[in-house]
Structures are given as structure tokens and as C-alpha cells.
Residue frames as a rotation matrix with the C-alpha (Angstrom) as fourth column:
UNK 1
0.021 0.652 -0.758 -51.62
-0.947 -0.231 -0.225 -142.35
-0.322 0.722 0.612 122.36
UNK 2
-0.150 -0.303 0.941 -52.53
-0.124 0.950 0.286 -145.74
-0.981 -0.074 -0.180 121.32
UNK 3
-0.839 -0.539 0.067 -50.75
0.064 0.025 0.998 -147.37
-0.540 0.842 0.013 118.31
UNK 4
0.082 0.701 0.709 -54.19
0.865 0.303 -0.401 -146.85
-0.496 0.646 -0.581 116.23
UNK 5
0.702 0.550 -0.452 -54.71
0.476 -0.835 -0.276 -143.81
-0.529 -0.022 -0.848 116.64
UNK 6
0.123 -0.942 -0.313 -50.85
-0.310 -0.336 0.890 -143.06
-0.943 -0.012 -0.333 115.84
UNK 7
-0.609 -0.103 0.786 -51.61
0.559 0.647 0.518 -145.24
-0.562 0.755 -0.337 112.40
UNK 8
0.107 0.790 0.604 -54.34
0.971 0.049 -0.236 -143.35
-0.216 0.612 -0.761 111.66
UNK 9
0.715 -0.176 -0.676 -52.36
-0.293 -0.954 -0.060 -139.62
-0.635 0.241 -0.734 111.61
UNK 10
-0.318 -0.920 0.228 -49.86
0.126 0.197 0.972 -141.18
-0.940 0.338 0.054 110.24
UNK 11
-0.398 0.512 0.761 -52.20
0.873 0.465 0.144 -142.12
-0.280 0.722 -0.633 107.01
UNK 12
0.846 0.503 0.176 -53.77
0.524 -0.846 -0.098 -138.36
0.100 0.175 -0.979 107.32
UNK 13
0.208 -0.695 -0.688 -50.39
-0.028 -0.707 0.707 -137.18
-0.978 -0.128 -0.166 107.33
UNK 14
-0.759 -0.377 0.531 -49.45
0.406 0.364 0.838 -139.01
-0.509 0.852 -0.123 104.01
UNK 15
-0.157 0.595 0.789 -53.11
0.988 0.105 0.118 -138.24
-0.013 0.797 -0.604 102.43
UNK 16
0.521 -0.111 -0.846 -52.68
0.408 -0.838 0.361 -134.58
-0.749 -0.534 -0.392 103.47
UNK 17
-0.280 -0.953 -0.112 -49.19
0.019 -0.123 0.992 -134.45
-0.960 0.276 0.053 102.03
UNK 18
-0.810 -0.235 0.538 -50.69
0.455 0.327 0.828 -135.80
-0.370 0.915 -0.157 98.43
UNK 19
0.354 0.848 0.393 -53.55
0.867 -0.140 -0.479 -133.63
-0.351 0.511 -0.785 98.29
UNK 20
0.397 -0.447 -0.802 -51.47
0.030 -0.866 0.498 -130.51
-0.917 -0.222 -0.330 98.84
UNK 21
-0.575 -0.799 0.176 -48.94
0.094 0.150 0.984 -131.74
-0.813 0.583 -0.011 95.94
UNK 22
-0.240 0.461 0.855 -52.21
0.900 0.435 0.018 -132.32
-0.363 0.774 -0.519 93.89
UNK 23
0.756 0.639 0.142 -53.76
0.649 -0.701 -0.296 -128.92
-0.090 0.316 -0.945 94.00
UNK 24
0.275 -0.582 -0.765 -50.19
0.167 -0.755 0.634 -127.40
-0.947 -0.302 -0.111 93.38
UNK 25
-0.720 -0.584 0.375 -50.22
0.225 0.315 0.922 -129.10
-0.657 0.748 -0.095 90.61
UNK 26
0.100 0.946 0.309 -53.90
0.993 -0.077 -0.085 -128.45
-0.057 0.315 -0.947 89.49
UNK 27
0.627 0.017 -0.778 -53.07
0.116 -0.991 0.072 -124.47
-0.770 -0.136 -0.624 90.13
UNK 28
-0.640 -0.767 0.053 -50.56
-0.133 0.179 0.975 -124.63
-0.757 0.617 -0.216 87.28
UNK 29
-0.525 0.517 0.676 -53.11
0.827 0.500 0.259 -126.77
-0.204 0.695 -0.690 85.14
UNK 30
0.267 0.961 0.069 -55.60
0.929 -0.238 -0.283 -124.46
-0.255 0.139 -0.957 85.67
UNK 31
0.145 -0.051 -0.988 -53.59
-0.290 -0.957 0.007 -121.01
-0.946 0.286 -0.153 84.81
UNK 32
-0.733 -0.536 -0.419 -52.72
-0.324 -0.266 0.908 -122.21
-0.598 0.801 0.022 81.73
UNK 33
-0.564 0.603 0.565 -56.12
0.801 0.231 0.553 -123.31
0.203 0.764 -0.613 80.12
UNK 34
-0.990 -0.103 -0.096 -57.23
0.123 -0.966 -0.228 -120.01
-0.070 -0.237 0.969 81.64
UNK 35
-0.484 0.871 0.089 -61.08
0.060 -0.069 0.996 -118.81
0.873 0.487 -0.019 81.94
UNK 36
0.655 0.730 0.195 -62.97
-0.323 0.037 0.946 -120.35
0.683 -0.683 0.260 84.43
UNK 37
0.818 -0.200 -0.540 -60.56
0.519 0.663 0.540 -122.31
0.250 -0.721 0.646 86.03
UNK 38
-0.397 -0.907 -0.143 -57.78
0.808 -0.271 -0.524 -119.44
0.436 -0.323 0.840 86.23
UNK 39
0.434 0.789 0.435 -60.79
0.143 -0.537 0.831 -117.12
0.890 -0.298 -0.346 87.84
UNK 40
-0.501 -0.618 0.605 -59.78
-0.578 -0.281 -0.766 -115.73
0.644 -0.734 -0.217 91.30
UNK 41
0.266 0.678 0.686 -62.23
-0.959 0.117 0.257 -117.61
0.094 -0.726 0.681 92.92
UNK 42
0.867 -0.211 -0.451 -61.05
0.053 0.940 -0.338 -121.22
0.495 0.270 0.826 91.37
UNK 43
0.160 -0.933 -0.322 -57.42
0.155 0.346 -0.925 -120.59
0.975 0.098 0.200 92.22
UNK 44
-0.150 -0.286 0.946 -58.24
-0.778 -0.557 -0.291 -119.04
0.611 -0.780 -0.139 95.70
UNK 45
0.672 0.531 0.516 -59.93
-0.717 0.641 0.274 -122.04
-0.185 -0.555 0.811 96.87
UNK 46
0.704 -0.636 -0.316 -57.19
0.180 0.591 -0.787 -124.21
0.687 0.497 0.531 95.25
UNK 47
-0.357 -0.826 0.436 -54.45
-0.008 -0.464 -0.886 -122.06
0.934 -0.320 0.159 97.24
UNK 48
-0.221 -0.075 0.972 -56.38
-0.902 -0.363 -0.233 -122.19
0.371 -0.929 0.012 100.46
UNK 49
0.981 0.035 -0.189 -56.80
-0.007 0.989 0.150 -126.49
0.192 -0.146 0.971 99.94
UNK 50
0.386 -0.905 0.178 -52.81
-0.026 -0.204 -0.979 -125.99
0.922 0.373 -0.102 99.75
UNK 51
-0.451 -0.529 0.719 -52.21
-0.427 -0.579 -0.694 -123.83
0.783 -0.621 0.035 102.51
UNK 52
0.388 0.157 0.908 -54.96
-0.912 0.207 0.354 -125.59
-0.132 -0.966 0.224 105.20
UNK 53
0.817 -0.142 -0.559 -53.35
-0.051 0.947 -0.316 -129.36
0.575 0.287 0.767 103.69
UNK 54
0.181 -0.876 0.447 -50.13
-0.122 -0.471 -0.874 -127.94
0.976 0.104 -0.192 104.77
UNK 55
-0.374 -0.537 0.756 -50.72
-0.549 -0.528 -0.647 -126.95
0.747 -0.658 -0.097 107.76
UNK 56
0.779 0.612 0.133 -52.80
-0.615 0.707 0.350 -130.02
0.120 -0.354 0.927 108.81
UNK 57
0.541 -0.729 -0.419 -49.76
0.479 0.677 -0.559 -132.53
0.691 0.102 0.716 107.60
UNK 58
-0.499 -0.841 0.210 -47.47
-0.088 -0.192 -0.977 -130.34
0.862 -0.506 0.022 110.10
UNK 59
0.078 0.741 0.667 -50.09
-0.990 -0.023 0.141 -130.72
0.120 -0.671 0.732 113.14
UNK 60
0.768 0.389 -0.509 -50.53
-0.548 0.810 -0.208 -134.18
0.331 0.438 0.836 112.21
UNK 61
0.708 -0.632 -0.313 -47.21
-0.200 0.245 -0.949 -134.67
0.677 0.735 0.047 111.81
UNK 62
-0.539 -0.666 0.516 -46.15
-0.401 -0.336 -0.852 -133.14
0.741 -0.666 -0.086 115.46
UNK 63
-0.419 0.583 -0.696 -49.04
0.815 0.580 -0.005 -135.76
0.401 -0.569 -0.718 117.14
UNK 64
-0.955 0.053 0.290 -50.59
-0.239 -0.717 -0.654 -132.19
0.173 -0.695 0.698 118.20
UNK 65
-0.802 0.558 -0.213 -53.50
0.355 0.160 -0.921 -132.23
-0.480 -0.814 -0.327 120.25
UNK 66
-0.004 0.652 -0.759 -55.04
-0.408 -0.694 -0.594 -129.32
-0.913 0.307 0.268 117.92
UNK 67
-0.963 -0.255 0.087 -55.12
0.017 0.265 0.964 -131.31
-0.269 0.930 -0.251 115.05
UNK 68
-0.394 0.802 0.449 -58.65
0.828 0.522 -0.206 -131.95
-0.400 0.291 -0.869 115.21
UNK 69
0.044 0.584 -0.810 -59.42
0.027 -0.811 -0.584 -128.23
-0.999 0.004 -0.052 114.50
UNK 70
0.237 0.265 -0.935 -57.79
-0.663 -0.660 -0.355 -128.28
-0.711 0.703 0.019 111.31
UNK 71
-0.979 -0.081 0.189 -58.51
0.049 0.800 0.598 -131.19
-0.200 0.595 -0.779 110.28
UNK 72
-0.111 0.933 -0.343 -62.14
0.561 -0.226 -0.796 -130.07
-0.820 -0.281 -0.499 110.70
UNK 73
0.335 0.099 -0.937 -61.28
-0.095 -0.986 -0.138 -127.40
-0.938 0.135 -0.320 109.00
UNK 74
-0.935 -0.242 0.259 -59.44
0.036 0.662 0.749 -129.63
-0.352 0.710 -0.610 106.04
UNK 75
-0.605 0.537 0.588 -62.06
0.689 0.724 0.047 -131.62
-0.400 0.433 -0.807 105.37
UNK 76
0.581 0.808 0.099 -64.55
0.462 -0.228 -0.857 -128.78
-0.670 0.544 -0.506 104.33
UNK 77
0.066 -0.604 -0.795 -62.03
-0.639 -0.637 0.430 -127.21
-0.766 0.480 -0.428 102.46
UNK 78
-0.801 -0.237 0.550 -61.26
0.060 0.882 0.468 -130.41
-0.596 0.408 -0.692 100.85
UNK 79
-0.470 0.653 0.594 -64.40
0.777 0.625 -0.071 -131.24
-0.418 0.428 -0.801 99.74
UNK 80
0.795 0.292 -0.531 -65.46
-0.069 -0.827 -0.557 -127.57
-0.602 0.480 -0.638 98.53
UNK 81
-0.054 -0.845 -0.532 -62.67
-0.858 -0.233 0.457 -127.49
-0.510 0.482 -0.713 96.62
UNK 82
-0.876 -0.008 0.483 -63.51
0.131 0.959 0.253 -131.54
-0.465 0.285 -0.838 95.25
UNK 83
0.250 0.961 -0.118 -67.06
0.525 -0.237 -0.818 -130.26
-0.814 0.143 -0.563 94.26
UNK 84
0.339 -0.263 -0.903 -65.38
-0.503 -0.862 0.063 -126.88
-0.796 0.433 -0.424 92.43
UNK 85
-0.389 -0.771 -0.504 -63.01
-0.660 -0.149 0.737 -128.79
-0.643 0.619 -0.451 90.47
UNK 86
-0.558 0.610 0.562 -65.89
0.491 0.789 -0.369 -131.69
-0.669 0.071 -0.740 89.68
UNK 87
0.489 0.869 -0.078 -67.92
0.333 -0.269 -0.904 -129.24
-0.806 0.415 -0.421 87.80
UNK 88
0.669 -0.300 -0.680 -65.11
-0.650 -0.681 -0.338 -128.05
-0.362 0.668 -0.650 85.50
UNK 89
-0.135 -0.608 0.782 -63.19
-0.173 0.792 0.586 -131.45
-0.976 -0.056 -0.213 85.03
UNK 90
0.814 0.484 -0.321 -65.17
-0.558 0.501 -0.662 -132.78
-0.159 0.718 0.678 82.39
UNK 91
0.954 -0.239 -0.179 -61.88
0.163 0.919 -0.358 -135.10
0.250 0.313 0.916 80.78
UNK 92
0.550 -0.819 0.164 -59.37
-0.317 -0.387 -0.866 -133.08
0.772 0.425 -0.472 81.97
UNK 93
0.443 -0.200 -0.874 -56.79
0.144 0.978 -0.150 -135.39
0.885 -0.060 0.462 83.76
UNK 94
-0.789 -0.611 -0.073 -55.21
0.303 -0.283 -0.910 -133.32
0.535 -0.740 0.408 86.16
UNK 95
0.076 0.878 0.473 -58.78
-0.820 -0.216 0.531 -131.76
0.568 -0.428 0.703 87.42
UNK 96
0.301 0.446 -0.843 -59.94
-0.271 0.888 0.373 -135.64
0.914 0.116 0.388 87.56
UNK 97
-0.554 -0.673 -0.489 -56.60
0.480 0.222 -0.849 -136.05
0.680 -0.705 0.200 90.21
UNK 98
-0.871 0.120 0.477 -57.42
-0.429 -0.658 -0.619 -133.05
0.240 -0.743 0.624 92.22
UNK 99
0.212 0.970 -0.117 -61.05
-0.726 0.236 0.646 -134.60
0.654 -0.052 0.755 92.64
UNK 100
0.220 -0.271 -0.937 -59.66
0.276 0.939 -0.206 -137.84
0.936 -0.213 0.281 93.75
UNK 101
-0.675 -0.546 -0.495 -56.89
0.554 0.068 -0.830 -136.67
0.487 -0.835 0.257 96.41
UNK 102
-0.759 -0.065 0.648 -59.44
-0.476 -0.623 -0.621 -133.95
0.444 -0.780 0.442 97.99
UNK 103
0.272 0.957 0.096 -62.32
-0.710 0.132 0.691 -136.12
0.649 -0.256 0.716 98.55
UNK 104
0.579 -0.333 -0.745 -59.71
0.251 0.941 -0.225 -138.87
0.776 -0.056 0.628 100.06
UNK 105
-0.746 -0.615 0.255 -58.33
0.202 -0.574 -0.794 -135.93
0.635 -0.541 0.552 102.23
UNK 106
-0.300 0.634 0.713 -61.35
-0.674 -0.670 0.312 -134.71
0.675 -0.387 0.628 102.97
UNK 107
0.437 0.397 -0.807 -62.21
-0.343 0.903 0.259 -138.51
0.832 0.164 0.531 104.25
UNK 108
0.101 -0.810 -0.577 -59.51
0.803 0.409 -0.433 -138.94
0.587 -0.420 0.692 106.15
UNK 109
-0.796 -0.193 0.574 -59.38
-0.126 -0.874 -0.469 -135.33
0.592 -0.446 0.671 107.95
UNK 110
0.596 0.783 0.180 -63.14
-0.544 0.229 0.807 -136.31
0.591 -0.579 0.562 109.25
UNK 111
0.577 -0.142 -0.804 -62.22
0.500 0.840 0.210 -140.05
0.645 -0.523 0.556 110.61
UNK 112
-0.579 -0.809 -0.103 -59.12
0.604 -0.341 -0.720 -137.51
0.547 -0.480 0.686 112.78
UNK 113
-0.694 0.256 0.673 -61.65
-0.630 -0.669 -0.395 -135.09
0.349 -0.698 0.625 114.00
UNK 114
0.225 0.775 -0.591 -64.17
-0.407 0.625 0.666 -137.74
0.885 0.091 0.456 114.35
UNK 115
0.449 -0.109 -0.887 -61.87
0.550 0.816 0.178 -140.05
0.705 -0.567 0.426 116.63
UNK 116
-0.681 -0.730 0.067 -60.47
0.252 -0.319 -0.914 -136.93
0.688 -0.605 0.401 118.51
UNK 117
-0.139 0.838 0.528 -63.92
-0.603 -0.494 0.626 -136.00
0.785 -0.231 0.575 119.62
């Protein structure tokens, strides 16, 4: 594997790693102001940015071949899940985060399936 390519999981291992942390932390945020954002839908999508972040950063992590699936997978997750929390942010600071890291995941999970293609 040449040393780009090996730079560039490396980076989708790390932006992986910090979206995951974000939306654990955003699930939290969001049960306690309850409503919309502690809705089963809000927290399921949260919990399944988690769980596919996760299991990208270990892929990622082991230089596997199959990353590109789920990074594929990532990235729409990501970015449904950047969209979701965009419409209910309005000032709230942790939302604002979660916006940030999944659209920067999502980013980064393309460019991996992108260059495995």
C-alpha cells in the first residue's frame, strides 16, 4: 500500500474516532433536553453514526481491504445524521459539534471509498 494511501486511513481513522466520541456525546445532550431530539428516531440515527464510526475506525485501523464498504456506508450515515442534527441545533453547542465532526467524517469516509475504487 503506498505511504499515501496509508496517510490517508490513518486521518479517516482519527476523523472516524472523533465523530463517534461526538455523537456519544450528543446522545446524552440530546436525552436530557428531551422532545424532539430524545425521539427514537433522533437517537437511533445518532446510535447507528456511533456504531457504523466504530466499526469503520476498526477496518481502517486493520488496513482492511473492506474498508471501502463501510466507509461508503459511513459517509451516508454521517451526513444523514449532520443534516438531522442541523435542523434542531439552532445555538445549541453540542448539536453545532455533532454537525461539524459528521460532515468531516462523512468527507473523509468518501475520499477512502473514492480512492479504493
Amino acid at each position: 500500500m503506498p505511504q499515501a494511501s496509508v496517510a490517508m486511513m490513518e486521518k479517516c481513522v482519527h476523523t472516524c474516532h472523533e465523530c463517534q466520541d461526538q455523537c456519544l456525546k450528543t446522545i446524552v445532550n440530546c436525552l436530557k433536553k428531551g422532545g424532539q431530539h430524545a425521539s427514537l428516531e433522533h437517537q437511533t440515527l445518532l446510535a447507528n453514526c456511533v456504531e457504523i464510526c466504530g466499526v469503520s475506525h476498526n477496518l481502517l485501523h486493520r488496513q482492511s481491504s473492506r474498508h471501502v464498504h463501510t466507509c461508503r456506508a459511513c459517509a451516508a450515515i454521517c451526513s444523514q445524521c449532520a443534516d438531522h442534527c442541523e435542523r434542531m441545533a439552532q445555538s445549541d453547542e453540542v448539536m453545532n459539534k455533532c454537525v461539524k465532526f459528521c460532515h468531516r467524517c462523512a468527507q473523509s469516509c468518501n475520499e477512502m471509498a473514492s480512492s479504493a475504487a
